[in-house]
C-alpha positions in Angstrom: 8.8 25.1 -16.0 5.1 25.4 -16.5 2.9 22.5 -18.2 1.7 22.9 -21.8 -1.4 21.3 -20.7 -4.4 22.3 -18.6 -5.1 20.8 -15.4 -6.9 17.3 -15.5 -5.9 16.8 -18.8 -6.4 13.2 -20.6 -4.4 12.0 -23.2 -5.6 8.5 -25.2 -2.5 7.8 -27.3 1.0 6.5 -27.3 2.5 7.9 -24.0 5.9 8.1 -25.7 4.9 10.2 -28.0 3.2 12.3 -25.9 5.7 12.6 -23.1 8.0 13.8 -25.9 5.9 16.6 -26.1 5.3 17.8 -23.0 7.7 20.6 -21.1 10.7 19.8 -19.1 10.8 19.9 -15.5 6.7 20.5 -15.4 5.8 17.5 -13.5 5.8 16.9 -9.4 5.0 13.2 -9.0 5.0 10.3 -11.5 3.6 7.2 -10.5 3.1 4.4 -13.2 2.0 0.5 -13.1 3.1 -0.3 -16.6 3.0 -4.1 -17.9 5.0 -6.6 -16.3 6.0 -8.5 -19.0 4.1 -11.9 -16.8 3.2 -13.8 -20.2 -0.2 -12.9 -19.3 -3.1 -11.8 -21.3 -5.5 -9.7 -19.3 -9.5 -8.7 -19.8 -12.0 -7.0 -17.9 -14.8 -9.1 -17.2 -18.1 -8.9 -19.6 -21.1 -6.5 -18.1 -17.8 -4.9 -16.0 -17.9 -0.7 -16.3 -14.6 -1.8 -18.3 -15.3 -4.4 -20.5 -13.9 -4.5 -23.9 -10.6 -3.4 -21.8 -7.6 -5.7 -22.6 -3.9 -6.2 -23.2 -0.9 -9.0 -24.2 1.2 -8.7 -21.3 4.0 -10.6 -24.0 6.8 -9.3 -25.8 9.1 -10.2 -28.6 12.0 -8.6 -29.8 11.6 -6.9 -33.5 13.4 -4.8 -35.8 12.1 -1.5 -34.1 12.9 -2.4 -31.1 16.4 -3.5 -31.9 16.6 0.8 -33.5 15.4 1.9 -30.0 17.9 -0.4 -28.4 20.2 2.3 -30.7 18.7 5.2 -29.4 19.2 4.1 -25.9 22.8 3.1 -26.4 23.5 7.0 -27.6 21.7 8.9 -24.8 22.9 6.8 -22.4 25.4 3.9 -23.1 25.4 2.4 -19.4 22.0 1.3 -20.1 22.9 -0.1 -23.5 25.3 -2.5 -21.3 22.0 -3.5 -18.7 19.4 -4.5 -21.3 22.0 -6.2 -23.4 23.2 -8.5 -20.4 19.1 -8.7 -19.3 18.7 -10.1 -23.1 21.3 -12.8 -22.6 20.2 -13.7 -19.0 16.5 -13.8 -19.4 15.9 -14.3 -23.2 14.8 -11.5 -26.1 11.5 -11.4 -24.6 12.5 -9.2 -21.5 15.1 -7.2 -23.8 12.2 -6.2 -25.9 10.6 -5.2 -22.5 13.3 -3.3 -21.0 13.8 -1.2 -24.2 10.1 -0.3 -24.1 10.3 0.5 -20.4 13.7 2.7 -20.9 13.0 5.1 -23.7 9.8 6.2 -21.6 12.0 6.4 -18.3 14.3 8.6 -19.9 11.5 11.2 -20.7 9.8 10.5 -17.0 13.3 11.7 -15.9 13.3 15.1 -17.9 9.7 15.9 -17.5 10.0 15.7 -13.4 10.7 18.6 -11.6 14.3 18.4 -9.5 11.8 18.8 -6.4 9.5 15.7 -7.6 9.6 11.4 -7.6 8.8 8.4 -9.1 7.0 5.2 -8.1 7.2 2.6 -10.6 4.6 -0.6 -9.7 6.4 -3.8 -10.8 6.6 -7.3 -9.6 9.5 -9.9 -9.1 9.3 -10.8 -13.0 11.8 -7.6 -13.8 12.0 -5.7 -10.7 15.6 -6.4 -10.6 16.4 -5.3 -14.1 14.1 -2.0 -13.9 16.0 -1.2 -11.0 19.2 -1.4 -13.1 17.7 0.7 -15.2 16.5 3.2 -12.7 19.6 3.2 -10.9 21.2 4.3 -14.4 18.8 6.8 -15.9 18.5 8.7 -12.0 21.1 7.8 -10.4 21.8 4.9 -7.5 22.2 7.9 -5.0 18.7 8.9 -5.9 17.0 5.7 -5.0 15.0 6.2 -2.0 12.8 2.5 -1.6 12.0 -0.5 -2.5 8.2 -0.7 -1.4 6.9 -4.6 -1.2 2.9 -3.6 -1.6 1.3 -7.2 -0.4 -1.1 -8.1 -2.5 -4.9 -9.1 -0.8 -4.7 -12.2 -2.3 -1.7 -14.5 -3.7 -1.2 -15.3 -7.5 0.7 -18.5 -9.2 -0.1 -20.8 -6.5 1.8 -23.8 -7.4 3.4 -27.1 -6.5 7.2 -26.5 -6.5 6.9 -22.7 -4.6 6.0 -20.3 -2.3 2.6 -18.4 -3.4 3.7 -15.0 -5.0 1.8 -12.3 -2.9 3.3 -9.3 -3.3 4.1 -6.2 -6.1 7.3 -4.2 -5.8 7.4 0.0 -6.1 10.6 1.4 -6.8 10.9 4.8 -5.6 13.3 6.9 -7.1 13.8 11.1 -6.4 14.8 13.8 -8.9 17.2 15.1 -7.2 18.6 15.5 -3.9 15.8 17.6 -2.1 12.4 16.1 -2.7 9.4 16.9 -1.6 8.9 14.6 1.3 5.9 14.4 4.1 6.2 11.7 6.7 3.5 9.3 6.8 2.3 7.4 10.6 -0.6 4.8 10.8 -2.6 4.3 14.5 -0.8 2.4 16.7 -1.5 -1.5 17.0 -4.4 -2.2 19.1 -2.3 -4.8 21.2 0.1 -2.0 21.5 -1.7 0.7 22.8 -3.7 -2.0 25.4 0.5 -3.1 26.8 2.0 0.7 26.6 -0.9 2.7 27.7 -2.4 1.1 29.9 -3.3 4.2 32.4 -6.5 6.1 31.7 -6.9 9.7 33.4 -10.1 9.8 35.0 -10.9 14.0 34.4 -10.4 13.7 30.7 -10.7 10.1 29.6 -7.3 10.2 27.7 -4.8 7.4 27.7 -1.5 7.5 28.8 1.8 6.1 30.0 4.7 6.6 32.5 7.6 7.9 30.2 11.3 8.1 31.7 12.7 11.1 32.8 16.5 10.4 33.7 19.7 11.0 31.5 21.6 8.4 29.9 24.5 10.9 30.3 25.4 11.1 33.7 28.1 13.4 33.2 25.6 16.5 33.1 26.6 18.0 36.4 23.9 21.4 35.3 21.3 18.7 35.5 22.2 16.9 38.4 19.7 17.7 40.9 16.7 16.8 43.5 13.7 16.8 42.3 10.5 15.4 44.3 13.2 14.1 47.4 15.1 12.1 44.2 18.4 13.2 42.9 19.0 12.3 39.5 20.6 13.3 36.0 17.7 14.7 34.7 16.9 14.9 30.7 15.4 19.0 31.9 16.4 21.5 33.6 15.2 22.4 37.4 12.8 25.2 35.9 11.1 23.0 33.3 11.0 19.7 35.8 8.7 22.3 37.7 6.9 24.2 35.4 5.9 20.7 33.7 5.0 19.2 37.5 2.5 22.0 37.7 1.1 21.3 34.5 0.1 17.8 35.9 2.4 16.4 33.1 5.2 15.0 35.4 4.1 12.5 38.6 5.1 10.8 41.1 3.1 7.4 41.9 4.2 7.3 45.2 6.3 8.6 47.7 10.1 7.6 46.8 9.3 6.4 44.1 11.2 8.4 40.7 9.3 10.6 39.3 7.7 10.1 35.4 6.6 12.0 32.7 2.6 11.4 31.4 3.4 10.3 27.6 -0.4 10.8 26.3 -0.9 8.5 23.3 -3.3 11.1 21.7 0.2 13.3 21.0 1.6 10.9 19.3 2.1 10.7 15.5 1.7 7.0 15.3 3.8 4.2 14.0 6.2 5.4 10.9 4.6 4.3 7.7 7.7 1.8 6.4 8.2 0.2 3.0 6.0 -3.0 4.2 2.9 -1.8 2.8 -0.5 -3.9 3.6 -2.7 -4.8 0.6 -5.7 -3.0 0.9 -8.3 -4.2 -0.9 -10.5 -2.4 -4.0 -13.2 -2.4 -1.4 -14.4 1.3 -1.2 -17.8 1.6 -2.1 -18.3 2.2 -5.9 -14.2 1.6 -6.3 -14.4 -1.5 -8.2 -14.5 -1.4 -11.8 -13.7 -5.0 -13.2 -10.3 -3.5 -14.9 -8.0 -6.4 -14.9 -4.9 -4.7 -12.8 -7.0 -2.5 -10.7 -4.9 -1.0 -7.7 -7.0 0.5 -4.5 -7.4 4.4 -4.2 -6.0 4.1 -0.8 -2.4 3.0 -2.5 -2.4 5.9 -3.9 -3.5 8.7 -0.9 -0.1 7.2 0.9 2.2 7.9 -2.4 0.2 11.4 -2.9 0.2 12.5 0.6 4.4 11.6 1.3 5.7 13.0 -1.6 3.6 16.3 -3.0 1.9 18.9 -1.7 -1.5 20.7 -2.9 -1.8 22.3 -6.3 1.7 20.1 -7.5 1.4 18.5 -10.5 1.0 14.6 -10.7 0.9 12.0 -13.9 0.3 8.8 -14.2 1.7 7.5 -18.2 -0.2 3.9 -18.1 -3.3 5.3 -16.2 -6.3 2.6 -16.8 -9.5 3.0 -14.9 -7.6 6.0 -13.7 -7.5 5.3 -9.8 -4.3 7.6 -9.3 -6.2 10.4 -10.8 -9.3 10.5 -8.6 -6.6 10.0 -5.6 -5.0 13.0 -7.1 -8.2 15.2 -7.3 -9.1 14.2 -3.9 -6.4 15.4 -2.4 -6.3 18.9 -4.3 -3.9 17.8 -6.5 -3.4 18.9 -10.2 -3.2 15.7 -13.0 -2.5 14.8 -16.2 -2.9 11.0 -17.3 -2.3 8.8 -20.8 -3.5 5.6 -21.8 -3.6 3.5 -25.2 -7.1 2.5 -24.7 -10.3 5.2 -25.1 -11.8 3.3 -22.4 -9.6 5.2 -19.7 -11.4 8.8 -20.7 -15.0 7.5 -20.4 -13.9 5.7 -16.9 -11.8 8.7 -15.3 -14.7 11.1 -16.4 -17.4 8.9 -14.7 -15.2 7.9 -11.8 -14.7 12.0 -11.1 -18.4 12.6 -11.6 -19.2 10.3 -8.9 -17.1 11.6 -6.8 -17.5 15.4 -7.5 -21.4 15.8 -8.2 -23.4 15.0 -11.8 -22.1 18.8 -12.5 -18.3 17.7 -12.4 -17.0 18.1 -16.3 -13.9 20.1 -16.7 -11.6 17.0 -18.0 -9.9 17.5 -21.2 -9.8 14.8 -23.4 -7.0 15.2 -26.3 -5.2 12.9 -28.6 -3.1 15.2 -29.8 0.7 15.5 -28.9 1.5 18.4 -27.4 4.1 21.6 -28.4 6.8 21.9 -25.9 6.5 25.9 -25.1 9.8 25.2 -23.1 12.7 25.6 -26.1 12.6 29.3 -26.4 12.1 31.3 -29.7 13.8 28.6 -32.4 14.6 30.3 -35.9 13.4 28.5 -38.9 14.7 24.9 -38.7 15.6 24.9 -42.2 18.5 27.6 -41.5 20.3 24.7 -39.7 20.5 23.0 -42.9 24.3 23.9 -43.1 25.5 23.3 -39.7 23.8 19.7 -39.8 25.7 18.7 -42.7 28.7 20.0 -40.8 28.0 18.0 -37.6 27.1 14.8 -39.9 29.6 15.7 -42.3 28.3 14.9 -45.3 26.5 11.5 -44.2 22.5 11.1 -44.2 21.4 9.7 -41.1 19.4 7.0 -42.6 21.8 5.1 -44.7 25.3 6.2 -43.4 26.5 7.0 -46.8 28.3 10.9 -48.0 26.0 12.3 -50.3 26.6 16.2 -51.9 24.5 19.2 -49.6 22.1 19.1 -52.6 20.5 16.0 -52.0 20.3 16.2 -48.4 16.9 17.2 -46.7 16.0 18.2 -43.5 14.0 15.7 -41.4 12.4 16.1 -37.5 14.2 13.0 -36.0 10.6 12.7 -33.7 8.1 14.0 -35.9 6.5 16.9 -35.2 3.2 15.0 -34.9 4.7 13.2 -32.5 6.0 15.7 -30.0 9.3 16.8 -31.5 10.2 20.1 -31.7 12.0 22.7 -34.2 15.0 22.3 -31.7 18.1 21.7 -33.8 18.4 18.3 -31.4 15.8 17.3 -33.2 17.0 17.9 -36.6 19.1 15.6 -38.9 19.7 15.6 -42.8 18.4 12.8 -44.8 18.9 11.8 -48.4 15.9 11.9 -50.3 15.1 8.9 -50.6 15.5 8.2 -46.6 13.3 11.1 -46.1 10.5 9.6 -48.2 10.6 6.7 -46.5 10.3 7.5 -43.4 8.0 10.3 -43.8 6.0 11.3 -40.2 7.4 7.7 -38.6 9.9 7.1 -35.7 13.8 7.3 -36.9 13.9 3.9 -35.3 11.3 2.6 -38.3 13.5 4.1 -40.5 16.3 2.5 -39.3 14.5 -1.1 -39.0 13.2 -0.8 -42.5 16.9 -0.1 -44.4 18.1 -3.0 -42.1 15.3 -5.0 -43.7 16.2 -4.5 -47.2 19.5 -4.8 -46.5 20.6 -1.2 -47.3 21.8 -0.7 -44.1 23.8 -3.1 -41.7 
């Protein structure tokens, strides 16, 4: 489906909200490094291009949270069972968190395209709980690696432990075909020095002696002498010689069996695996001073294996915005959301430098979007009949029958917030419900008739 939004398109704003509002199926790649829930408080430093930037990495369980915990437990009840065990394992604390984290997840998983992926950036503090909850929301069958990204430097050096040096990614697939571009690195020094050790004199390139015999020995169509050596050979007669005049197969001496010249400038290089090195925010002009800043060169590895050019990326918690220059760098279209305003003066400063002082075609909105990707949806109030049908007769606030004449018609998200006309999205409330909720979440709603004891 195509994005409602333009290319390079910044939100500053709640990305739940937002998400909500965006089109199904309109998004390629997702990668996001939200809060770990650490017990941290983080700053940028003072005089830093980010300063004023800042967030309690702490959470607490509260009413609303408890009403999300509600919503999660009717789209999909096998995470209901995860966070409620997490909450009893690990305290209220990481409940809170793993509510906040699952809500968004389930829109990450609608807005990706069956084609696109997910990296979510955590470390040990819940990486074993968000991949519960990834395992439900996209399946266990869809998880494709857990990616240990060692950190430049280690963290929480104390007296009773092992340093903590590393972050986790949890990659996770759509659906069963994603896009997917292997990735190599150069050989290791020390291993191009033992393996190809030969250099050829006319052209200066390295190679090595590769074997050319059959582990099958049963292959009586390639049983034959070659060079005054009878072998099972791994080619036929006719390529044996055709390569032999090419100069790519040798013998090094008379007798001895002849070899194929491997050059090491063919090769691809050693498979990129989920041990990822740490590279630091080095690059010239990288550095910003934000607190949780990850290096561009993270994010070339995640752009280049799983998207193509043009594809669509988004990054919901996106900071100084380092997945986004990755992105433009590599032709890549991008949408990103962040809470703090800072994020749109960085990405747009951060892109300028990079593109020339004549870069400026960001958009900056705080607006939710309108999902374009519901079809042509009559007036909502003609569903007014069949709601009171499918709730039969009780308002979705209290839980109590009232007659269809004091039932309204509510958005469960508001409209504000990214909800749609969608019947979905539709619910009857009783007056007084409706009034007090007005354009807030139905999970204030629900927390606030919990508090005054109206509802149980």
């Amino acid at each position: 489906m195509p994005a409602n939004w333009s290319n390079r398109t910044l939100w500053t704003g709640d990305n739940l909200d937002i998400m909500r509002g965006m089109n199904a199926e309109s998004v390629d790649l997702i990668y996001l490094d939200p809060p770990f829930n650490s017990n941290r408080d983080y700053a940028a430093p003072i005089g830093s291009e980010t300063a004023g930037a800042a967030f309690k990495d702490t959470w607490t369980l509260s009413d609303v949270d408890e009403a999300w915990h509600g919503e999660v437990a009717d789209r999909q009840p096998a995470l209901y069972s995860i966070i409620d065990a997490a909450g009893m394992a690990h305290g209220q604390g990481m409940k809170s968190y793993l509510i906040m984290m699952a809500v968004r997840l389930l829109e990450m998983q609608r807005l990706l395209k069956p084609t696109g992926s997910i990296y979510l950036h955590c470390d040990p503090t819940a990486s074993h709980y968000l991949k519960m909850l990834m395992d439900s929301i996209f399946g266990q069958a869809r998880f494709r690696n857990e990616i240990v990204w060692r950190r430049t430097t280690a963290k929480g050096l104390a007296s009773t432990r092992f340093a903590s040096s590393h972050d986790t990614l949890l990659f996770y697939a759509r659906g069963d075909t994603p896009c997917w571009n292997p990735q190599f690195e150069p050989h290791d020094p020390e291993y191009v020095r033992k393996f190809y050790r030969y250099i050829e004199e006319e052209t200066g390139r390295r190679y090595r002696h590769d074997n050319l015999t059959n582990p099958n020995k049963d292959r009586p169509n390639l049983t034959y002498e070659f060079l005054g050596i009878v072998r099972v050979w791994r080619w036929t007669q006719e390529r044996m010689q055709r390569e032999y005049e090419r100069g790519r197969v040798i013998q090094t001496a008379p007798g001895n069996v002849p070899v194929l010249k491997r050059y090491l400038d063919e090769q691809q290089g050693r498979a990129v695996d989920d041990l990822w090195g740490g590279n630091p925010v080095t690059e010239k002009g990288e550095a910003t001073g934000y607190p949780t800043q990850k290096p561009v060169a993270l994010f070339d590895l995640i752009i280049r294996a799983t998207s193509h050019e043009g594809d669509m990326i988004l990054d919901p918690f996106c900071g100084c915005a380092t997945a986004l220059v990755a992105a433009d760098r590599l032709n890549r279209e991008w949408a990103g959301i962040d809470l703090s305003p800072l994020a749109a003066r960085l990405v747009l400063k951060r892109l300028r430098e990079d593109r020339g002082p004549l870069f400026d075609d960001v958009t900056h909105r705080q607006d939710v979007p309108a999902r374009t990707d519901l079809g042509e949806l009559p007036n909502y109030r003609t569903y007014k009949h069949t709601l009171y049908g499918r709730q039969e007769g009780i308002c979705g606030g209290r839980q109590v029958l009232f007659p269809f004449r004091n039932m309204t018609l509510d958005h469960v998200v508001a409209r504000s917030r990214g909800g749609s006309d969608h019947i979905e999205n539709l619910q009857l409330l009783c007056g007084a419900c409706n009034s007090m909720k007005g354009a807030e979440s139905q999970e204030y709603l629900v927390a606030r008739l919990k508090a005054e004891g109206i509802r149980t």
